[in-house]
C-alpha positions, 0 to 999 in steps of 0.5 A: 281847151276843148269840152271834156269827151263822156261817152254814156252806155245805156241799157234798158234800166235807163227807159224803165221809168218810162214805162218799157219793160227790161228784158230780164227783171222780173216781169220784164219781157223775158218772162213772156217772150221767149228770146230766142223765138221773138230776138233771134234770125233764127226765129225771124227764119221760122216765123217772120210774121210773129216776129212782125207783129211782135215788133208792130206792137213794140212800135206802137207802146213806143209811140206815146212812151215819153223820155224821163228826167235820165234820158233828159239828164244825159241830153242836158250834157251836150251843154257843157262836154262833149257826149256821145251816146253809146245805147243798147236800146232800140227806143228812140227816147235818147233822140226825144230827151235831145241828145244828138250823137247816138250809136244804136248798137242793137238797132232802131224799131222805128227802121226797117231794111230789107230782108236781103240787101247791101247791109247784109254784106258791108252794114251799109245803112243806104237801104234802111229807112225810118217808118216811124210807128206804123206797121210792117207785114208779110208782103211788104216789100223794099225797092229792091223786092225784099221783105221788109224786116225790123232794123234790130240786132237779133241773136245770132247776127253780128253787132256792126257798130261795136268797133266805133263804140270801142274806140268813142269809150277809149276816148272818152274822159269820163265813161257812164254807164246807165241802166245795164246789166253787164250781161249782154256780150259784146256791149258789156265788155266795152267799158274795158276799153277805158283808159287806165286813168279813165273814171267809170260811173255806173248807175244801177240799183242792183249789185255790179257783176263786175269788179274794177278799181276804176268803177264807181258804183251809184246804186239807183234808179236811173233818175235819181242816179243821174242826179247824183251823178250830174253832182259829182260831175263838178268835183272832176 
């Protein structure tokens, strides 16, 4: 009999105990940055180089910024199911903790793609490639003579890998949620592609938005919630 399918939804709450601020907590970035000036096209249209730098410095606290005991938790899995990660973050902490299978549904901030290029017409990934923490400027161009631009799902563009999502979660035997909100379409419905018998955990210290019979609500941090939950693993 083959190993158990979990698909795991992250969202920032997972990274906060690793000291990257959530989006809109209090104190969270949100309360400093204006969305839809540094997360959307349109303000990637307006000012590029802000946004630039805005991502150069995310890149640079994501250097040193280690994964925490949730990241490692959910890496720790893979020992005895089979887990894919479905995360809206664009840290890299669940490749750090060792998990091997992740969608990255927002992007990555170490990559970067051109400005102008093949993903723009068929989300083809050929032309994106990773540059690790270093910095990108106004001027930096790709082989193809575009500029280069962060390889983040902004405001107002579209989430390509959201369909492969949808289908891993109406697979999976088990779906865990960590560490998000519910809040941010279209990643926040993808839970409803559960199979009617499918048991959902969510783990979040705060209320749930969301009601469904199927849901078992672990009111944590994310740490300490997957420590719950890693328990009552063993009664499934």
């Amino acid at each position: 009999m083959g190993k158990k399918k979990i698909v795991v939804l992250t969202g920032a709450g997972v990274s906060a105990e690793s000291g990257i601020s959530t989006f809109r907590d209090n104190g969270g970035l949100w309360d400093n940055y204006d969305p839809y000036v540094v997360a959307s096209i349109e303000g990637w249209q307006k000012d590029p180089g802000m946004l630039l730098d805005f991502y150069n410095q995310r890149r640079v606290l994501l250097k040193d910024t280690k994964p925490n005991d949730a990241h490692k938790a959910i890496a720790a899995l893979e020992n005895d199911y089979d887990v894919h990660v479905v995360t809206q973050n664009i840290d890299n902490l669940h490749e750090k903790a060792g998990s091997t299978r992740i969608i990255h549904l927002h992007g990555e901030l170490t990559k970067v793609r051109p400005e102008h290029g093949v993903y723009d017409r068929t989300y083809s990934e050929e032309e994106v490639f990773d540059i690790g923490y270093t910095e990108i400027h106004l001027g930096d161009k790709a082989p193809n003579g575009s500029q280069l631009r962060p390889h983040i799902v902004w405001f107002g563009e579209a989430v390509p890998k959201i369909e492969r999502a949808a289908d891993l979660v109406s697979a999976a035997d088990i779906l865990l949620i960590v560490g998000t909100s519910l809040s941010v379409y279209p990643a926040a419905g993808l839970y409803r592609y559960a199979g009617n018998e499918t048991p959902i955990y969510i783990i979040d210290p705060k209320d749930l938005p969301v009601s469904d019979s199927r849901i078992h609500h672990i009111k944590e941090v994310a740490t300490k919630g997957m420590e719950t939950f890693t328990e009552a693993l063993k009664g499934l």
